[in-house]
C-alpha positions in Angstrom: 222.7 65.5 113.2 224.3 66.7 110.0 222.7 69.5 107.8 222.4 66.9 105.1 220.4 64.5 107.2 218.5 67.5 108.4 217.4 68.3 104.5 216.9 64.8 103.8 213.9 64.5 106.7 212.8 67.9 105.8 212.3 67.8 102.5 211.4 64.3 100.1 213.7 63.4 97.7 213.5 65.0 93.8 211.9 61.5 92.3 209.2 62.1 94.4 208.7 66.1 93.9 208.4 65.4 90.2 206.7 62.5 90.3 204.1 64.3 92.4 204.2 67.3 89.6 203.2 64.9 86.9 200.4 63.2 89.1 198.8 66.9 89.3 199.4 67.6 85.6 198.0 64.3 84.3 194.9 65.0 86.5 193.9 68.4 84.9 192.9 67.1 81.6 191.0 64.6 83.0 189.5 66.9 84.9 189.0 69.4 82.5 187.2 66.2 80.4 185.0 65.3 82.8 183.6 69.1 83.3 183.5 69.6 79.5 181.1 66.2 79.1 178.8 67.3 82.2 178.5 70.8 79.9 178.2 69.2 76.9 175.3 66.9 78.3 173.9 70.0 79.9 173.9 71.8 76.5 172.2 68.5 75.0 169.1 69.0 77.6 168.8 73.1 77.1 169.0 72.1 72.8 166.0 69.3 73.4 163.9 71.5 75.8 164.1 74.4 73.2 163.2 72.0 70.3 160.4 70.7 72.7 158.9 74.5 73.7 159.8 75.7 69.4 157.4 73.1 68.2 154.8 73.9 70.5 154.8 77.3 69.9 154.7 76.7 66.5 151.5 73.5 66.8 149.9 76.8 68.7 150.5 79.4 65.9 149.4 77.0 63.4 145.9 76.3 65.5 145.1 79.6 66.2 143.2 81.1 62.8 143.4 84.7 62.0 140.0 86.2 62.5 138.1 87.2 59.3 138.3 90.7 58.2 134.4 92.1 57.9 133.9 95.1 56.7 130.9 97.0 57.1 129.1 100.0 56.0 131.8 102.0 54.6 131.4 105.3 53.2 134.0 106.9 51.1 134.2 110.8 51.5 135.4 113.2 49.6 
């Protein structure tokens, strides 16, 4: 067998190496968009929840009176 019919079996033809290399880099931004959604819809819940526990908080502040202030038998010294 020849050495160029050794290199031919051994290694695939250009077309396909680059065509393989453009696969790959088409895929990363699609990737990269499908993790940035799943985040984004992540970030979405964690922004609701805190919204959520805020106005609760705040229903609990408003319902909680601040105890009166008596003042009894005070003496002033001099």
């Amino acid at each position: 067998m020849s050495v160029k019919a050794e290199q031919a079996q051994a290694a695939p033809p250009r077309t396909e190496l680059v065509v393989a290399e453009l696969d790959e880099l088409e895929e990363r931004p699609a990737k990269q968009l499908t993790e940035v959604r799943a985040e984004r819809d992540e970030l979405a819940v964690a922004e609701r929840v805190l919204e959520r526990v805020s106005e609760e908080l705040a229903d609990e502040r408003a319902s909680v009176a601040p105890a009166p202030l008596v003042l009894t038998n005070l003496e002033v010294k001099r």
